[in-house]
Backbone as a printed PyTorch tensor [residue, N CA C, xyz], in Angstrom:
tensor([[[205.3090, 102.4560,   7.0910],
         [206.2500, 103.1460,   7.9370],
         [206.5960, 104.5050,   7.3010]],

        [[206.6300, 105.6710,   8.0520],
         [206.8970, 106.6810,   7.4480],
         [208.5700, 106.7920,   7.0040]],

        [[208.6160, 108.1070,   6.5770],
         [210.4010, 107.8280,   5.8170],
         [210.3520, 108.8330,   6.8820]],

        [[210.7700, 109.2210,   8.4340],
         [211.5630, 109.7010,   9.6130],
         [211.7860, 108.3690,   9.7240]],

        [[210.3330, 107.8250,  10.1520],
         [211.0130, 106.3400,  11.0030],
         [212.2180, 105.3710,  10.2250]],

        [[212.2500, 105.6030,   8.5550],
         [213.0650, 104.5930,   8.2550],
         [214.3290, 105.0910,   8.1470]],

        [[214.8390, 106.5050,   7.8830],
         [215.7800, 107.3720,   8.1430],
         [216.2690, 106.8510,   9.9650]],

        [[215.6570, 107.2010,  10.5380],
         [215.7760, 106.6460,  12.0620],
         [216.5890, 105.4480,  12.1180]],

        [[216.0760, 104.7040,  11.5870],
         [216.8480, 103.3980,  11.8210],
         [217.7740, 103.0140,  11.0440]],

        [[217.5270, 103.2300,   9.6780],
         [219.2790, 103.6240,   9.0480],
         [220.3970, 104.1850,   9.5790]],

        [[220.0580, 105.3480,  10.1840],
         [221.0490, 105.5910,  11.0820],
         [221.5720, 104.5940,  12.8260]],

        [[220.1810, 104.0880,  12.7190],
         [220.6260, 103.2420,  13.9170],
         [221.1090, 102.2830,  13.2420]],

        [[221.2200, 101.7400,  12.3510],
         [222.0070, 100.3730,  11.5550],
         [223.5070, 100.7080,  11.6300]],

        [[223.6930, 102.4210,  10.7940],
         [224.6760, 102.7730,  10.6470],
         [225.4140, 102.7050,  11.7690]],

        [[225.1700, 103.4990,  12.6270],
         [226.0480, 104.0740,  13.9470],
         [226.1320, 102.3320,  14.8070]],

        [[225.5300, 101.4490,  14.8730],
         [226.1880, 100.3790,  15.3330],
         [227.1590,  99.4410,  14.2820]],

        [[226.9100,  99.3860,  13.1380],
         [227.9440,  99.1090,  12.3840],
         [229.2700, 100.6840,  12.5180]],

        [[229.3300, 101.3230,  12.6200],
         [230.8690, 101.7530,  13.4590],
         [231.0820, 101.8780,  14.5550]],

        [[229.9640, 101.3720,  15.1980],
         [230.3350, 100.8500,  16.9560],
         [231.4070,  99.6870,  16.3860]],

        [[231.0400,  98.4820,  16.0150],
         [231.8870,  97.2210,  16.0870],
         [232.6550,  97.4480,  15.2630]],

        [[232.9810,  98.0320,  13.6710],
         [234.1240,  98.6680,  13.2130],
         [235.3730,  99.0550,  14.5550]],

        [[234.7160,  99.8010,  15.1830],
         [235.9520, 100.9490,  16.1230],
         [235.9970,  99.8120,  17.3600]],

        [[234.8910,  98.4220,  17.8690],
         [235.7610,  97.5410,  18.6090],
         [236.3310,  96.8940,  18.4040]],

        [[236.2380,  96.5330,  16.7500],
         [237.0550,  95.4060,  16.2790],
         [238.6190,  96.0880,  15.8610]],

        [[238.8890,  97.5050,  15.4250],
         [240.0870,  98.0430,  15.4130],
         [240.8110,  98.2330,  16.4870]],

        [[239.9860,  98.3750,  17.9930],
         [240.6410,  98.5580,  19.3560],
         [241.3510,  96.9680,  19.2540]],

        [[240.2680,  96.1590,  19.4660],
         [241.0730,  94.5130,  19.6850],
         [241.6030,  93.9230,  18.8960]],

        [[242.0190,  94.4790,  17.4660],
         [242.8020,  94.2160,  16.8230],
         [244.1730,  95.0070,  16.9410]],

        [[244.4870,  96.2890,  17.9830],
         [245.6660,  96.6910,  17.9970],
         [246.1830,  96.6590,  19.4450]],

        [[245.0470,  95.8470,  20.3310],
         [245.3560,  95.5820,  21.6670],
         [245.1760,  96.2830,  22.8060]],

        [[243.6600,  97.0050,  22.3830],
         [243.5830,  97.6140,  23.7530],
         [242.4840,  97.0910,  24.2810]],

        [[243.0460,  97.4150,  25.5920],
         [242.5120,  96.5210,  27.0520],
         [240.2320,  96.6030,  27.1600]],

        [[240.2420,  95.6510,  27.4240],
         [238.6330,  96.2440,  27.8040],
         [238.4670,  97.1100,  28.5650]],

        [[238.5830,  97.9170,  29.5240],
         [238.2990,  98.5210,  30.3840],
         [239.0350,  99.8920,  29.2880]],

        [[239.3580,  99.7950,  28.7310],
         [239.9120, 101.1460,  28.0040],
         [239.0610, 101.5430,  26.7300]],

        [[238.0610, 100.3540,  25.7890],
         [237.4030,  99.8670,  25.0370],
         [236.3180, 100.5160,  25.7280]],

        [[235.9370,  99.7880,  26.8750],
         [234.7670, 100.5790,  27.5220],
         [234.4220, 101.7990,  27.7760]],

        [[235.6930, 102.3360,  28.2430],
         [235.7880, 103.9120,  28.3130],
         [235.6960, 104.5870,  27.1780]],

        [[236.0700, 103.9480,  25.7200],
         [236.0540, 105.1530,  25.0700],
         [234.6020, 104.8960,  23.8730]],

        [[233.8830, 103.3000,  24.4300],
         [232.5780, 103.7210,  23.8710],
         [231.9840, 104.1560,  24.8150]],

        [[231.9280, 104.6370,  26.0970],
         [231.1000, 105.7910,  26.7380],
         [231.4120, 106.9640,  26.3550]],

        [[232.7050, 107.2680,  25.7850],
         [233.0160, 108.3360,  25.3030],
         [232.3750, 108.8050,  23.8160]],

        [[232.1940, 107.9650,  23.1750],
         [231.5160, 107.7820,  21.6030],
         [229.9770, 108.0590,  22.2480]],

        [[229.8870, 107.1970,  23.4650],
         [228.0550, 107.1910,  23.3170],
         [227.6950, 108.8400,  23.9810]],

        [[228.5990, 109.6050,  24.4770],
         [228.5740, 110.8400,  25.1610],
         [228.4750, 111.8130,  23.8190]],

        [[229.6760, 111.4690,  23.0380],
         [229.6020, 112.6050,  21.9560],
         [228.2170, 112.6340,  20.9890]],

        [[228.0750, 111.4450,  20.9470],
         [226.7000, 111.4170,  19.7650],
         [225.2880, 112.0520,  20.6060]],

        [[225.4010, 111.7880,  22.0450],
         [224.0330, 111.8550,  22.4610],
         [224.6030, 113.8020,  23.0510]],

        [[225.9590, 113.8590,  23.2480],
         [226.1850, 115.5340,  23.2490],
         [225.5710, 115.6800,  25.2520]],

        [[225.8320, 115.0280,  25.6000],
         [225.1450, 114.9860,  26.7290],
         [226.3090, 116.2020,  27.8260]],

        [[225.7690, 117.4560,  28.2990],
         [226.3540, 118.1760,  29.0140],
         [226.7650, 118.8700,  28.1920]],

        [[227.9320, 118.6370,  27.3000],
         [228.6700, 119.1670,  26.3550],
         [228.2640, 120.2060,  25.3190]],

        [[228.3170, 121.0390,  24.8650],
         [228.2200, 121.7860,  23.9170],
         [229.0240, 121.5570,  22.6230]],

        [[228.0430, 121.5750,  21.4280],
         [228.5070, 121.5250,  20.0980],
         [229.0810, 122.5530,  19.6790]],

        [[230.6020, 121.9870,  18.9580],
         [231.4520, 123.1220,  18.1530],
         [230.0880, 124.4300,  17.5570]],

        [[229.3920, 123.8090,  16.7890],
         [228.1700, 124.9280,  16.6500],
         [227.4690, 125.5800,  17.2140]],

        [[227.2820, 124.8490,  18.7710],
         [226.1210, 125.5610,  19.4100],
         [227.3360, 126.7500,  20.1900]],

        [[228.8140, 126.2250,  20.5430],
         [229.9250, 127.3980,  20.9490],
         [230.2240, 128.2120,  19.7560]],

        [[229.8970, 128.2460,  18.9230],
         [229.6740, 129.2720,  17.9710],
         [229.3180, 129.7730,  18.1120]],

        [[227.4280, 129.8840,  17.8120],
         [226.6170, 130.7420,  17.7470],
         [226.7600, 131.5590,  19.1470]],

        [[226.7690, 130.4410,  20.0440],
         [227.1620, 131.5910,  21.7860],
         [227.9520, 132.5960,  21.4710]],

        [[229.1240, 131.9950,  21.3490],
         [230.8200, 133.0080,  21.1220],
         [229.9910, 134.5930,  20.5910]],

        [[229.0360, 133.8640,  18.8300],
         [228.8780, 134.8160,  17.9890],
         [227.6080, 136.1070,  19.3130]],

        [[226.7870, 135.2240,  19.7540],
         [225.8770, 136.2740,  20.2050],
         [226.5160, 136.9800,  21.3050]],

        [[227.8470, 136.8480,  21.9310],
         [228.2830, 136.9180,  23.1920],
         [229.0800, 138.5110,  22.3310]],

        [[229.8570, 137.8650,  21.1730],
         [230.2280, 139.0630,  20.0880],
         [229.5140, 140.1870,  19.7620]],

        [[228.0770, 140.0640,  19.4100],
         [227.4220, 140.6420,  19.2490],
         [226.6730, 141.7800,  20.3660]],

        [[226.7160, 141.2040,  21.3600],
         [226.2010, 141.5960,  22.6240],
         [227.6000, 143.1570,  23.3320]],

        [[229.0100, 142.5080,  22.7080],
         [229.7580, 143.3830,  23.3520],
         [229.9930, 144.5970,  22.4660]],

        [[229.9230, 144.0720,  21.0780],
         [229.5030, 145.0460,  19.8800],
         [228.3780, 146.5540,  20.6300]],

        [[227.5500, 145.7190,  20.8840],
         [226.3820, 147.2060,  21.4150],
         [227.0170, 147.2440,  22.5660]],

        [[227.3670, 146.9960,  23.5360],
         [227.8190, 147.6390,  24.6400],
         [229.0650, 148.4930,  24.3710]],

        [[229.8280, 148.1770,  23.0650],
         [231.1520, 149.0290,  22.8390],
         [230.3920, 150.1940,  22.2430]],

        [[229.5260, 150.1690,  21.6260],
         [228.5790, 151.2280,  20.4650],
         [228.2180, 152.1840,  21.4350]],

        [[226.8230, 151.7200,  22.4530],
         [226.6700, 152.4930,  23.8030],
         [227.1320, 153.0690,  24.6240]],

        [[228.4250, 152.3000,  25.2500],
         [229.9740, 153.5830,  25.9610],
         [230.2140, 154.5010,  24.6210]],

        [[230.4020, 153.9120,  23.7890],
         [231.5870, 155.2420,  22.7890],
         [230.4230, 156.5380,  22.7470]],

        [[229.0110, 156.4740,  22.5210],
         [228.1220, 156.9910,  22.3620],
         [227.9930, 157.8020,  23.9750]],

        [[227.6110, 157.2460,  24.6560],
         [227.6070, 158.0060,  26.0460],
         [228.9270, 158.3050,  26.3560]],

        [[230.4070, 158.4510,  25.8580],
         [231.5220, 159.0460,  25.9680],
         [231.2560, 160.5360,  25.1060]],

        [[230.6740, 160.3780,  23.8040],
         [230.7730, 161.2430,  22.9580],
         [229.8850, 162.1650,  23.7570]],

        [[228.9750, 161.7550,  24.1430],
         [228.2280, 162.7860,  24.9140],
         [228.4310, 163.4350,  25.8020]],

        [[229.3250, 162.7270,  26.6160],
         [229.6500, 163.5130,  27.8680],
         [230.6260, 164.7320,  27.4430]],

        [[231.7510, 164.2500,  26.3360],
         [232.6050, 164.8210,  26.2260],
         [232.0090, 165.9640,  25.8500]],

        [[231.0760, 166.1030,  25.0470],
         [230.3770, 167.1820,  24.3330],
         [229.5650, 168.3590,  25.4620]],

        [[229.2180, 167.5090,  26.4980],
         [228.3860, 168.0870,  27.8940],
         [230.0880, 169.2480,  28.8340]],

        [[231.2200, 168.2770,  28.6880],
         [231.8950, 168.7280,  29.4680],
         [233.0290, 169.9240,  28.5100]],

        [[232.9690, 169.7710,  27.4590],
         [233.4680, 170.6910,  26.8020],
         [232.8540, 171.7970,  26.6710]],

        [[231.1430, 172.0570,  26.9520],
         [230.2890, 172.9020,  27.1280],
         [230.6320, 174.0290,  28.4070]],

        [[230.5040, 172.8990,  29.4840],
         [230.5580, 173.2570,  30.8370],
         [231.6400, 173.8820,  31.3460]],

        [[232.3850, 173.6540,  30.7750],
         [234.5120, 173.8280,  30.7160],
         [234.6340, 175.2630,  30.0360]],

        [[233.7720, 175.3330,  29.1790],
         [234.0720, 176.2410,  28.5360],
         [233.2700, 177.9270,  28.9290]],

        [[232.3200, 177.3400,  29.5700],
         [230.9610, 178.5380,  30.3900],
         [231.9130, 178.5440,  31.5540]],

        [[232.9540, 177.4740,  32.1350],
         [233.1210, 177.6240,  33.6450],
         [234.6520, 178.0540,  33.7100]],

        [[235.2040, 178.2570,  32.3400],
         [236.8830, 178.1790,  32.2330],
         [237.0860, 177.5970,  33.3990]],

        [[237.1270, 176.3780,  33.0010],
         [237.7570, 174.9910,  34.0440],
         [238.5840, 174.1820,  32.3990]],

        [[239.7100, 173.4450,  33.0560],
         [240.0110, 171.7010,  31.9110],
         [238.7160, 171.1580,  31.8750]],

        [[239.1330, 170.4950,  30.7910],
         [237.8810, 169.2210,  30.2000],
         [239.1680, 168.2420,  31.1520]],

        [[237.7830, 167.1780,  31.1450],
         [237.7580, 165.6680,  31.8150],
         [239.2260, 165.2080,  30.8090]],

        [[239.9800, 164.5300,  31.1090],
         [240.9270, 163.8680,  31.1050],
         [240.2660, 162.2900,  30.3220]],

        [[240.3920, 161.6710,  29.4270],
         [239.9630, 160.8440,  29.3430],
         [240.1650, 160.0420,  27.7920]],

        [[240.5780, 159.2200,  27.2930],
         [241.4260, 158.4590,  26.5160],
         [239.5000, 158.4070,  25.3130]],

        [[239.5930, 159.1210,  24.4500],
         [238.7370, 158.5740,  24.1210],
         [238.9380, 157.9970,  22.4080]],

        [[239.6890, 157.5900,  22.5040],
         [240.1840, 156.5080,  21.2860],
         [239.7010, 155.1130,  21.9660]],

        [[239.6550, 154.7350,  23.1720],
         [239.6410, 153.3350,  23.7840],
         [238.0100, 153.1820,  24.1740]],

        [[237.7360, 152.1020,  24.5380],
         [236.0560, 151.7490,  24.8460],
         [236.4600, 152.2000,  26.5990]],

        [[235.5450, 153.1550,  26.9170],
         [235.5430, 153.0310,  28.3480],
         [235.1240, 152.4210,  29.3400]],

        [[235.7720, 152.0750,  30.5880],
         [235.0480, 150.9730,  30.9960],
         [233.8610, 151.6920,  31.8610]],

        [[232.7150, 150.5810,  32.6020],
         [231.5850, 151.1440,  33.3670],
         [232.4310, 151.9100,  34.5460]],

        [[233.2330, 151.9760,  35.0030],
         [233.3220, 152.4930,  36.1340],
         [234.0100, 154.1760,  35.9940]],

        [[234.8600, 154.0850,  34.0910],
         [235.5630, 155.0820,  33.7790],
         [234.0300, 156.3390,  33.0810]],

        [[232.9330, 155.6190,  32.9820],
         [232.4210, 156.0790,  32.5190],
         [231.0220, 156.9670,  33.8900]],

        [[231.1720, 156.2130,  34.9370],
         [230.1200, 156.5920,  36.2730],
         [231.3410, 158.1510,  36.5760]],

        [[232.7910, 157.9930,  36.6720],
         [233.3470, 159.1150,  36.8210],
         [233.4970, 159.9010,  36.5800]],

        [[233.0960, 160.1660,  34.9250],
         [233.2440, 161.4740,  33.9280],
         [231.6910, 161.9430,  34.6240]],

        [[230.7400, 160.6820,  34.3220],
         [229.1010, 161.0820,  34.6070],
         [229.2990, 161.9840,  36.0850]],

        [[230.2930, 161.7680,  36.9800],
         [229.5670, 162.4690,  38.2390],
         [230.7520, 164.0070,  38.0220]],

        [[232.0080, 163.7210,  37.3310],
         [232.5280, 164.8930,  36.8800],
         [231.0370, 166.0120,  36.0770]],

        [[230.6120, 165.7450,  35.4330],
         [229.8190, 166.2660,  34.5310],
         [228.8200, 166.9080,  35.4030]],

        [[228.2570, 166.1400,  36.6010],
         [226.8600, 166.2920,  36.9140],
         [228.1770, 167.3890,  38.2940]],

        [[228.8830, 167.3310,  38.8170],
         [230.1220, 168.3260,  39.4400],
         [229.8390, 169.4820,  38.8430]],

        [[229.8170, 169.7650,  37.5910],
         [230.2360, 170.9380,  36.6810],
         [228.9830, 171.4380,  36.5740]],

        [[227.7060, 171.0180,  36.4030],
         [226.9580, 171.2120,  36.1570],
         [226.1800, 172.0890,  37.5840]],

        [[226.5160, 171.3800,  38.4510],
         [226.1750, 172.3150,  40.2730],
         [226.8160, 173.5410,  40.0340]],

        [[228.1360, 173.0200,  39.8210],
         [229.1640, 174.2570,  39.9570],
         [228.9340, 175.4090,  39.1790]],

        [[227.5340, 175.3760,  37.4030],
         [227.0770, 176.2110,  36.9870],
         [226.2030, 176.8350,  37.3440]],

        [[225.2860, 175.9330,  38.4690],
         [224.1350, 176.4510,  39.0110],
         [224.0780, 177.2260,  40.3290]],

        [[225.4140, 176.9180,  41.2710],
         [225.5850, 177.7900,  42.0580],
         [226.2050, 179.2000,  41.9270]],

        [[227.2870, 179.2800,  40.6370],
         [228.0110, 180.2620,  40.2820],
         [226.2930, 181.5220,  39.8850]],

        [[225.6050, 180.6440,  39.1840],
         [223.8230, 181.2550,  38.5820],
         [223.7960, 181.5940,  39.4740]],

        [[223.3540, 180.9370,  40.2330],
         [222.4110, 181.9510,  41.8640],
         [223.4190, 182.8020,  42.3250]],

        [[224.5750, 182.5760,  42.2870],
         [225.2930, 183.6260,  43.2270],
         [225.4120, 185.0310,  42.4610]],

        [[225.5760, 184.7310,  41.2870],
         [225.6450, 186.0320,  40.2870],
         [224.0660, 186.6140,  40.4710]],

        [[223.0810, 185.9450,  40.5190],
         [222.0040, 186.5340,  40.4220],
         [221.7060, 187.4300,  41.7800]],

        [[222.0000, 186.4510,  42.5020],
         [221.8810, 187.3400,  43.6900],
         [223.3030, 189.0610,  43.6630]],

        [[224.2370, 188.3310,  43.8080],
         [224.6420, 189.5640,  43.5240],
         [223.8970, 190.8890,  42.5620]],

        [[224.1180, 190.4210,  41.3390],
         [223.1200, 191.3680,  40.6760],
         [221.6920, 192.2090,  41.5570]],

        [[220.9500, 191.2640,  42.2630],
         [219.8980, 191.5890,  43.0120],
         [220.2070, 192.9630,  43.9080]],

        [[221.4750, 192.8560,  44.8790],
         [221.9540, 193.2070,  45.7310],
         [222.8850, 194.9660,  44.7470]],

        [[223.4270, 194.5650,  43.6760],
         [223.6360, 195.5260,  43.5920],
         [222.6690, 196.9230,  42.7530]],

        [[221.3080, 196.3930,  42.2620],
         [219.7930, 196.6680,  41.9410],
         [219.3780, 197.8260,  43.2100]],

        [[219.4660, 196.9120,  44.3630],
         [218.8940, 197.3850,  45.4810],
         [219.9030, 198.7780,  45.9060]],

        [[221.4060, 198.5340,  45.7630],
         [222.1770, 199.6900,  46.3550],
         [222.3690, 200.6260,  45.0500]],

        [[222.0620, 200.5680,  44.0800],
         [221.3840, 201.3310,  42.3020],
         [220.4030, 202.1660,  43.0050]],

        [[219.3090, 201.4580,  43.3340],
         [218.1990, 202.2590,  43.7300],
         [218.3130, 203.2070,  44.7420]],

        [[218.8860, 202.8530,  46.1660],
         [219.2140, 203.3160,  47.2150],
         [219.8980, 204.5770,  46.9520]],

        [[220.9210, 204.6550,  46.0630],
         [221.5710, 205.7880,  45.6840],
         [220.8360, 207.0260,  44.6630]],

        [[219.7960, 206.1170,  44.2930],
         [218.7080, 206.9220,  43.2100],
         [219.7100, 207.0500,  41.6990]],

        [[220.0650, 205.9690,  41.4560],
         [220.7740, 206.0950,  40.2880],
         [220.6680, 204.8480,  39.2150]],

        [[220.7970, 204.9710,  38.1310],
         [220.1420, 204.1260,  36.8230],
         [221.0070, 203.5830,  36.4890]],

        [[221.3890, 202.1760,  36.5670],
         [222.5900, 201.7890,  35.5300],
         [222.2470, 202.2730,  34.2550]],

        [[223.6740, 202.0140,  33.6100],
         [223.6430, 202.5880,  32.4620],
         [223.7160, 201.1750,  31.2740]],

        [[224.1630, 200.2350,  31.8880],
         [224.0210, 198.8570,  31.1560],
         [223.1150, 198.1920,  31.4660]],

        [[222.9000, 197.2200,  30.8370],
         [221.6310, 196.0800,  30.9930],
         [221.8750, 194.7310,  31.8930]]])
Protein backbone atom coordinates (compact mmCIF):
# COMPACT_ATOMS: atom_id res chain seq x y z
CA UNK A 1 0.00 0.00 0.00
CA UNK A 2 1.41 3.25 -0.77
CA UNK A 3 1.92 5.92 2.21
CA UNK A 4 -1.12 8.52 0.41
CA UNK A 5 -3.29 5.56 0.73
CA UNK A 6 -2.29 4.92 4.39
CA UNK A 7 -2.23 8.69 5.32
CA UNK A 8 -5.86 8.50 3.68
CA UNK A 9 -7.18 6.34 5.99
CA UNK A 10 -5.61 7.54 9.11
CA UNK A 11 -7.33 10.35 8.60
CA UNK A 12 -10.43 8.46 7.87
CA UNK A 13 -9.91 6.56 11.31
CA UNK A 14 -9.28 9.91 12.76
CA UNK A 15 -12.17 12.08 11.61
CA UNK A 16 -14.71 9.22 12.59
CA UNK A 17 -13.26 8.79 15.93
CA UNK A 18 -14.34 12.69 16.48
CA UNK A 19 -17.47 12.02 14.73
CA UNK A 20 -18.56 9.73 17.87
CA UNK A 21 -16.41 11.84 20.38
CA UNK A 22 -18.80 15.04 19.35
CA UNK A 23 -22.05 12.36 19.42
CA UNK A 24 -21.27 11.02 22.46
CA UNK A 25 -20.73 14.77 24.07
CA UNK A 26 -24.15 15.92 22.31
CA UNK A 27 -26.00 12.80 24.19
CA UNK A 28 -24.28 13.18 27.05
CA UNK A 29 -25.49 16.92 27.58
CA UNK A 30 -28.92 16.22 26.00
CA UNK A 31 -29.35 17.18 22.75
CA UNK A 32 -32.18 16.04 20.77
CA UNK A 33 -31.49 13.80 17.58
CA UNK A 34 -32.79 15.80 15.08
CA UNK A 35 -30.43 18.61 16.36
CA UNK A 36 -27.39 15.87 16.48
CA UNK A 37 -28.31 15.31 12.95
CA UNK A 38 -28.20 18.73 11.91
CA UNK A 39 -25.08 19.56 13.20
CA UNK A 40 -23.26 16.37 11.77
CA UNK A 41 -24.46 17.61 8.35
CA UNK A 42 -23.05 20.61 9.43
CA UNK A 43 -19.50 18.95 10.37
CA UNK A 44 -19.90 16.77 7.15
CA UNK A 45 -20.41 20.30 5.08
CA UNK A 46 -17.41 21.98 6.70
CA UNK A 47 -14.87 19.19 6.09
CA UNK A 48 -16.05 18.41 2.55
CA UNK A 49 -16.24 22.73 2.22
CA UNK A 50 -19.05 22.08 -0.06
CA UNK A 51 -20.35 25.64 -1.63
CA UNK A 52 -18.57 27.43 1.02
CA UNK A 53 -15.39 29.12 0.78
CA UNK A 54 -12.30 28.65 3.00
CA UNK A 55 -11.16 31.36 5.52
CA UNK A 56 -8.02 30.94 3.01
CA UNK A 57 -9.42 30.66 -0.18
CA UNK A 58 -11.51 34.41 1.16
CA UNK A 59 -8.20 35.52 1.65
CA UNK A 60 -6.37 35.08 -1.18
CA UNK A 61 -9.75 36.52 -3.13
CA UNK A 62 -10.04 39.60 -0.63
CA UNK A 63 -5.99 39.73 -1.31
CA UNK A 64 -6.28 39.57 -5.31
CA UNK A 65 -9.52 41.72 -5.24
CA UNK A 66 -6.82 44.23 -3.14
CA UNK A 67 -4.51 43.95 -5.52
CA UNK A 68 -6.63 44.45 -8.52
CA UNK A 69 -7.95 47.93 -6.95
CA UNK A 70 -4.29 48.82 -6.12
CA UNK A 71 -3.70 49.10 -10.17
CA UNK A 72 -6.86 50.58 -10.86
CA UNK A 73 -6.06 53.35 -8.04
CA UNK A 74 -2.30 53.55 -9.74
CA UNK A 75 -4.02 53.93 -13.38
CA UNK A 76 -6.72 56.85 -12.41
CA UNK A 77 -4.01 58.77 -10.32
CA UNK A 78 -1.75 58.32 -13.48
CA UNK A 79 -4.38 59.28 -16.13
CA UNK A 80 -5.40 62.25 -13.57
CA UNK A 81 -1.76 63.36 -13.57
CA UNK A 82 -1.97 63.49 -17.12
CA UNK A 83 -4.79 65.18 -17.82
CA UNK A 84 -4.01 67.69 -15.33
CA UNK A 85 -0.73 68.26 -17.08
CA UNK A 86 -2.75 68.32 -20.74
CA UNK A 87 -5.18 70.92 -19.13
CA UNK A 88 -2.78 73.12 -17.45
CA UNK A 89 -1.12 73.29 -20.96
CA UNK A 90 -4.29 74.13 -22.75
CA UNK A 91 -5.45 76.72 -19.94
CA UNK A 92 -2.56 78.27 -20.21
CA UNK A 93 -2.21 78.71 -24.46
CA UNK A 94 -6.13 79.46 -24.06
CA UNK A 95 -6.11 81.80 -20.74
CA UNK A 96 -9.11 79.80 -19.63
CA UNK A 97 -9.25 78.04 -15.47
CA UNK A 98 -7.85 74.63 -15.18
CA UNK A 99 -10.44 71.77 -14.56
CA UNK A 100 -11.62 71.90 -11.05
CA UNK A 101 -10.80 68.66 -9.62
CA UNK A 102 -9.74 67.16 -6.09
CA UNK A 103 -6.64 65.55 -6.99
CA UNK A 104 -5.45 64.30 -3.61
CA UNK A 105 -8.51 61.62 -3.91
CA UNK A 106 -8.65 58.48 -6.48
CA UNK A 107 -11.03 59.65 -9.15
CA UNK A 108 -13.85 57.94 -9.97
CA UNK A 109 -14.55 56.47 -13.84
CA UNK A 110 -17.11 58.83 -14.47
CA UNK A 111 -15.00 61.95 -12.70
CA UNK A 112 -12.41 60.96 -14.88
CA UNK A 113 -14.61 60.55 -18.70
CA UNK A 114 -15.40 64.45 -17.60
CA UNK A 115 -12.05 66.06 -17.25
CA UNK A 116 -11.24 63.57 -20.55
CA UNK A 117 -14.05 65.37 -22.59
CA UNK A 118 -13.13 68.84 -20.71
CA UNK A 119 -9.63 68.28 -22.17
CA UNK A 120 -10.58 66.96 -25.61
CA UNK A 121 -13.25 70.69 -25.26
CA UNK A 122 -10.01 72.64 -24.91
CA UNK A 123 -8.25 71.05 -27.25
CA UNK A 124 -11.12 71.99 -30.35
CA UNK A 125 -11.28 75.19 -28.76
CA UNK A 126 -7.27 75.38 -29.69
CA UNK A 127 -7.84 74.21 -33.03
CA UNK A 128 -10.54 76.43 -34.01
CA UNK A 129 -9.04 79.62 -32.34
CA UNK A 130 -5.68 78.01 -35.09
CA UNK A 131 -7.75 78.18 -38.08
CA UNK A 132 -9.40 81.28 -37.29
CA UNK A 133 -6.16 83.16 -36.59
CA UNK A 134 -4.76 81.64 -39.62
CA UNK A 135 -7.24 82.59 -41.68
CA UNK A 136 -7.35 85.92 -40.45
CA UNK A 137 -3.70 86.30 -40.96
CA UNK A 138 -4.45 85.00 -44.65
CA UNK A 139 -6.99 87.75 -45.13
CA UNK A 140 -4.96 90.37 -43.78
CA UNK A 141 -1.72 89.07 -46.35
CA UNK A 142 -4.18 89.57 -49.10
CA UNK A 143 -5.35 93.36 -48.03
CA UNK A 144 -0.99 93.87 -47.31
CA UNK A 145 -0.72 93.08 -50.83
CA UNK A 146 -3.73 94.88 -52.24
CA UNK A 147 -2.42 98.05 -50.74
CA UNK A 148 1.16 97.19 -52.16
CA UNK A 149 2.63 97.30 -48.80
CA UNK A 150 5.16 94.95 -46.72
CA UNK A 151 4.56 94.18 -43.23
CA UNK A 152 7.09 95.08 -41.25
CA UNK A 153 6.77 92.03 -38.73
CA UNK A 154 6.83 88.40 -39.28
Amino acid sequence: MRRSEVLAEESIVCLQKALNHLREIWELIGIPEDQRLQRTEVVKKHIKEEGETTILQLEKDLRTQVELMRKQKKERKQELKLLQEQDQELCEILCMPHYDIDSASVPSLEELNQFRQHVTTLRETKASRREEFVSIKRQIILCMEALDHTPDTS
